[in-house]
C-alpha positions in Angstrom: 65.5 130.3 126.2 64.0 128.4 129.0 63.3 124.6 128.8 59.3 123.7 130.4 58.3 120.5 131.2 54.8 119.1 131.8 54.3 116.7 134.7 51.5 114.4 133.9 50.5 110.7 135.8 47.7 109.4 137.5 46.2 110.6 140.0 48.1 109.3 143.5 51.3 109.0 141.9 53.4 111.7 143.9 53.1 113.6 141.0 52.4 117.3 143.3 54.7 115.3 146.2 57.8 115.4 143.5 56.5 119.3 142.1 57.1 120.6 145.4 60.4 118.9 146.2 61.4 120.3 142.4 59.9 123.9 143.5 61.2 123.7 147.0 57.4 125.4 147.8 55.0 124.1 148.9 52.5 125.3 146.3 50.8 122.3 145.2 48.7 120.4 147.5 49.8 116.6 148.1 46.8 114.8 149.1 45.8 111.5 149.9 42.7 111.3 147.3 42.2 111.7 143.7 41.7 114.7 141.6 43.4 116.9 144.5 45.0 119.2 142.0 42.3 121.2 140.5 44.5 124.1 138.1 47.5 123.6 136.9 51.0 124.8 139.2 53.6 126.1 137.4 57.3 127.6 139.1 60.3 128.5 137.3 62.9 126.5 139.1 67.2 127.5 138.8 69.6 124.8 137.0 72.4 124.2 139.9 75.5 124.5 137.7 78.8 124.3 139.9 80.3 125.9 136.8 79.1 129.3 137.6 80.7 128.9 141.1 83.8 128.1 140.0 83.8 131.0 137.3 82.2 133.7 140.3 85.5 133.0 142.5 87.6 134.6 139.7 85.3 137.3 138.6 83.8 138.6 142.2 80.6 139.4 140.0 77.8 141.3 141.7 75.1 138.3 141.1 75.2 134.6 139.6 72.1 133.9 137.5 71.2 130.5 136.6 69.8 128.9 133.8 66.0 127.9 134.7 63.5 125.5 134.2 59.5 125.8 134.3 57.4 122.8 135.8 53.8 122.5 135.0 51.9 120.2 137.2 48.7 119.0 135.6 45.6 116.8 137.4 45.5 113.4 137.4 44.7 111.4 134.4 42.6 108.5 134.3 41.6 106.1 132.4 38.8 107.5 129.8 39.9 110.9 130.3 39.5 111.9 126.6 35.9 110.7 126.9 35.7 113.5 130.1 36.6 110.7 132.7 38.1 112.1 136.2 38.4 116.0 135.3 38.4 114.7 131.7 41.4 115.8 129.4 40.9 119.5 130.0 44.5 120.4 131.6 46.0 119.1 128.8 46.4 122.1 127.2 48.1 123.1 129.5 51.2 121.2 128.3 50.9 121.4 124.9 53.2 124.3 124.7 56.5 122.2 126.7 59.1 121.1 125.5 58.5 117.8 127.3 56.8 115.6 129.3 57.7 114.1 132.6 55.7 111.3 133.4 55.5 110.2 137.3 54.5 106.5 137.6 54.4 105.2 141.4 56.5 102.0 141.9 56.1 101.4 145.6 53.4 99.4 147.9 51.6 101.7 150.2 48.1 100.4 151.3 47.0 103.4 153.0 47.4 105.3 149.7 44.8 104.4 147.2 46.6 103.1 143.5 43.6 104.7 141.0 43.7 103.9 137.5 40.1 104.4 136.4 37.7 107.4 137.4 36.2 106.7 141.3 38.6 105.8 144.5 38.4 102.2 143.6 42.1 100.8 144.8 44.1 99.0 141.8 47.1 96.9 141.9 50.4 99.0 141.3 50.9 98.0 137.6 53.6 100.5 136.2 53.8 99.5 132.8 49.9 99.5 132.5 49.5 103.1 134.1 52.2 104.1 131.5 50.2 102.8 129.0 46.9 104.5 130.3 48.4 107.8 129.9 49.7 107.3 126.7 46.2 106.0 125.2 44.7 109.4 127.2 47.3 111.4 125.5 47.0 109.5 121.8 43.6 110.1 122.2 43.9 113.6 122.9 45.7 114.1 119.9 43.0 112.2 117.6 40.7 115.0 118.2 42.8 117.5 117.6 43.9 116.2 114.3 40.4 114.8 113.1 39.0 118.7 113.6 42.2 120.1 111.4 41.6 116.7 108.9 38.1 117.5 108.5 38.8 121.2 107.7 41.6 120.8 105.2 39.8 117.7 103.3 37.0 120.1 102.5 39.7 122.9 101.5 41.6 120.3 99.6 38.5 119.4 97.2 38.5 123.3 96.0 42.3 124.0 96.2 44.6 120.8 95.0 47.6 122.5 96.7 46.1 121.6 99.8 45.6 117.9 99.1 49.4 116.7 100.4 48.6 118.2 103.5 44.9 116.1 103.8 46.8 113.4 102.9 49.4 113.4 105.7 46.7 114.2 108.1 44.9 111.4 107.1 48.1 108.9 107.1 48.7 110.3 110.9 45.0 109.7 111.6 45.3 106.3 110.8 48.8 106.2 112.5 47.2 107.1 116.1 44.1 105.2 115.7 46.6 102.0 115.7 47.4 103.3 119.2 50.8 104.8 117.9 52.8 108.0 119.1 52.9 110.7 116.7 57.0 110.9 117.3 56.7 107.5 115.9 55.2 108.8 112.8 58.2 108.6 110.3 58.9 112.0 108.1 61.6 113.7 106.3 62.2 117.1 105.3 59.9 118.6 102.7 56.9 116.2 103.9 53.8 118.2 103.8 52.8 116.8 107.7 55.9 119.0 109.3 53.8 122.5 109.2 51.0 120.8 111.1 53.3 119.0 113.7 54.8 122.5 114.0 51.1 124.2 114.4 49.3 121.6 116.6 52.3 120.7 119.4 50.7 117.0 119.7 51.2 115.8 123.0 52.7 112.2 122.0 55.2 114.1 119.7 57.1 115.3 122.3 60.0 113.5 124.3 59.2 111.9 127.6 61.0 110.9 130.9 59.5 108.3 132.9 60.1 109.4 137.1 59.5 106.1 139.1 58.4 107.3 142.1 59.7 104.8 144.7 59.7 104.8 148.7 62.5 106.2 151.3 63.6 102.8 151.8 64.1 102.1 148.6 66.0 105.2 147.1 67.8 104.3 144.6 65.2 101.0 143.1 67.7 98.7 143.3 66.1 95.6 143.4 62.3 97.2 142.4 60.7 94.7 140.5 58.1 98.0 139.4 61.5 100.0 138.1 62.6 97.5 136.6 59.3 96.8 134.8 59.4 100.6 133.8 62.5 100.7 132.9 62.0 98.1 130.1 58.8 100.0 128.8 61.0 103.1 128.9 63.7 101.4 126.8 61.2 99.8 124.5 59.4 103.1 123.9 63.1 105.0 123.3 62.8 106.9 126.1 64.8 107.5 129.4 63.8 107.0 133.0 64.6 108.6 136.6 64.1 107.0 139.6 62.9 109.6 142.2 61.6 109.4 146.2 59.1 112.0 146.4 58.7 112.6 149.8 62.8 111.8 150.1 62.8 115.1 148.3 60.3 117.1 149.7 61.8 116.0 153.3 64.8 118.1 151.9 63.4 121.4 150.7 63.2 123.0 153.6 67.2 122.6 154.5 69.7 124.5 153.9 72.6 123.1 151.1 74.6 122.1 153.7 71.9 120.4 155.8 70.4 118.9 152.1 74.0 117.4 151.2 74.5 115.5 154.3 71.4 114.1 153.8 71.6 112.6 150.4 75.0 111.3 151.8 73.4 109.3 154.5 71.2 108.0 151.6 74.6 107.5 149.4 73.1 110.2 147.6 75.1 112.7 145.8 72.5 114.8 144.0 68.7 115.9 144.2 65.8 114.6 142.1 65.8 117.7 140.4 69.6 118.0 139.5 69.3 114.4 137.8 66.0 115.4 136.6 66.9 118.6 134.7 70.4 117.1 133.6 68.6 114.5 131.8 65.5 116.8 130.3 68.6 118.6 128.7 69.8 115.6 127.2 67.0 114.0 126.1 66.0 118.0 124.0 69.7 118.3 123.2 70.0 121.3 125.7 73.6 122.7 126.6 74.8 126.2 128.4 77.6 128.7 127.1 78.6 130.9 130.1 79.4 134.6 130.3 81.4 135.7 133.1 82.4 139.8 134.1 82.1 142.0 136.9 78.3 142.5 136.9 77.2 138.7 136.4 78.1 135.2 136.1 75.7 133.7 134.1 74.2 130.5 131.8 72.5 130.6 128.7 70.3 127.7 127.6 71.3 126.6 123.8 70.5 124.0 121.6 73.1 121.5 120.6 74.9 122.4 117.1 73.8 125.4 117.1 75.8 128.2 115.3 77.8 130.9 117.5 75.7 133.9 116.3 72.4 132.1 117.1 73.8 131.3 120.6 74.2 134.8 121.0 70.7 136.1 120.1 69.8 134.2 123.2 71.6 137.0 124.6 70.3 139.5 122.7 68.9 139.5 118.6 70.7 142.7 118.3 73.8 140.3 119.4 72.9 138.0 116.4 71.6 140.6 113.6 75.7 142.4 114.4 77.6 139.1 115.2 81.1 139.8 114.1 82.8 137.2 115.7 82.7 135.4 119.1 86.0 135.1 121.9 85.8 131.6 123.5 87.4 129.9 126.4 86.4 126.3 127.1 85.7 126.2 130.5 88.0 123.7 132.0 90.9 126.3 130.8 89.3 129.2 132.1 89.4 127.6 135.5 93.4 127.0 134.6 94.5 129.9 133.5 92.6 132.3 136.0 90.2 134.2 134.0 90.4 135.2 130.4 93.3 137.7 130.6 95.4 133.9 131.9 93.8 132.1 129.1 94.8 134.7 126.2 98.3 134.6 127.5 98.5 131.2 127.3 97.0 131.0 123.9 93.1 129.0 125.1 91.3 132.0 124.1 90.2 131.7 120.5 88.1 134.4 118.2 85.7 132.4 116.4 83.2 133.1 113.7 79.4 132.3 112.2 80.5 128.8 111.7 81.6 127.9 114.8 79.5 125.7 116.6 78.7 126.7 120.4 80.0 123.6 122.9 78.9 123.3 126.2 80.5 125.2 128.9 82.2 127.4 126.4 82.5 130.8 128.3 82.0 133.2 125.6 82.1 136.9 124.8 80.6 138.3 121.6 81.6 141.3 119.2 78.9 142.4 117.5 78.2 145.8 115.3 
């Protein structure tokens, strides 16, 4: 499985600037007036994992392959964009199908670089909190729609056929729900409700989890003392969700560079990572996201899982056949595989374990499966 994540903001934010630092290509334009991305840019971007290093220096395997991550990049957003403000809210279906949402927000002064929150190049204030909320009214909105169509259709279904009528009524509870200006992931529910089919069908924008990326300037890398992150972080934190602070144009001064070039320049930034390291690391947190390894003489490799997951669903990531003839999995954490030199070390000293449809995959677990 590969995680995607839609990047949404206004329009001016950095939002293409941070895509092509995540990309390391140049495939989005970054310019200086509104509306400049016209279709949507996606790239499947590789998960740096140091794991799979350290696991290819005692295999020799002929290739590494990394876990990877798709970025969409969507136009701007502005305010009345549901009502076909701006390029109205016709990208936004372009996101509906990710697993998340990372949402740029610019905290840092720059006069020569407009601040639009409405449709035209009028200049506003950098507000992060309100362009936050903006977006989210844009999304909610977005999401109205959808569901009034689907709540209009099933009401007149639900008159004929009474099994239908739970489902009309959750629409019209959720209906209600976002025309307060709610989230639907603030929408409560519990197994069994009749609204989880439609949540299922419909991938509602405002359902799914978001990071909030405050874009700040290179002299201000880390936001330590922004009063904007700060600002953001609090909405963030009110709104349960977690935030990154990122320098665009920090990061697209590094994609060009080699590793070794890149690492001693986040050092003289007392940087020890990229944007997109922390960025990715905390996208997997925030959806639960962990890796089991596989390591042999052809590839050294990490699979994408979901937390608590089950070891013979883990391994119809590999392969359904893997999962359909799961007989049992051999498991090394990794820390011990590192020890003891490989797995034929690890059985030896007793850290290589057979486990079976009820063990539960943990992260960094370098696995091999028996299957039938």
């Amino acid at each position: 499985m590969s995680l995607s994540v839609g990047i949404v903001g206004l329009p001016n934010v950095g939002k293409s600037t941070l895509f092509n630092a995540l990309t390391k290509k140049q495939q989005a334009a970054a310019e200086n007036y509104p509306f400049c991305t016209i279709e949507p840019n996606s790239a499947i971007v590789e998960v740096a994992d140091p794991r799979l290093e350290a696991l290819a220096k005692i295999v020799n395997p002929q290739q590494i392959i990394r876990a990877t991550v798709e970025f969409t990049d969507i136009a701007g957003l502005v305010k009345g964009a549901s009502k076909g403000e701006g390029l109205g809210n016709k990208f936004l279906a372009n996101i509906r199908e990710c697993d998340a949402i990372l949402h740029v927000v610019r905290c840092f002064e720059n006069d020569d670089i407009i601040h639009v929150q409405e449709g035209g190049n009028k200049s506003a204030p950098i507000d992060p909190v309100g362009d936050a909320e903006v977006i989210e009214t844009e999304l909610v909105l977005a999401d109205m729609e959808q569901l009034q169509k689907r709540y209009d259709r099933i009401k007149k279904e639900a008159q004929a056929k009474p099994a239908m009528r739970p489902e009309a009524e959750a629409c019209a509870a959720l209906l209600k729900h976002l025309e307060e200006g709610k989230s639907v992931r603030s929408f409560p529910r519990k197994e069994g409700d009749a609204i989880l089919d439609v949540l299922k069908e419909l991938h509602f924008l405002t359902d799914k989890k978001v990071i909030y990326c405050a874009n700040v300037a290179d002299d201000n890398v880390t936001g330590e003392g922004n009063a904007h992150v700060e600002a953001l972080r609090a909405y963030a934190a009110k709104e349960g969700a977690e935030c990154v602070v990122v320098c665009a144009q920090m990061e697209a001064d590094l994609a060009g560079l080699s590793d070794a070039e890149a690492k001693e320049f986040l050092e003289s930034y007392g940087l020890t990572e990229s944007s997109l390291d922390r960025t990715i690391k905390l996208a997997y947190h925030t959806l639960g996201l962990a890796s089991f390894l596989t390591a042999g003489p052809k590839e050294v490799r990490a699979w994408t899982f979901r937390r608590g997951w089950k070891a013979p669903k883990c391994a119809g990531v590999i392969h359904t056949d893997f999962e359909k003839g799961f007989i049992r999995a051999q498991v090394v954490a990794f820390d011990d595989y590192i020890k003891y030199g490989g797995e034929k070390g690890a059985r030896e000293a007793g850290a290589l374990r057979p486990e079976g449809k009820e063990y539960e995959m943990q992260d960094g677990d370098v696995v091999e499966f028996m299957f039938n």
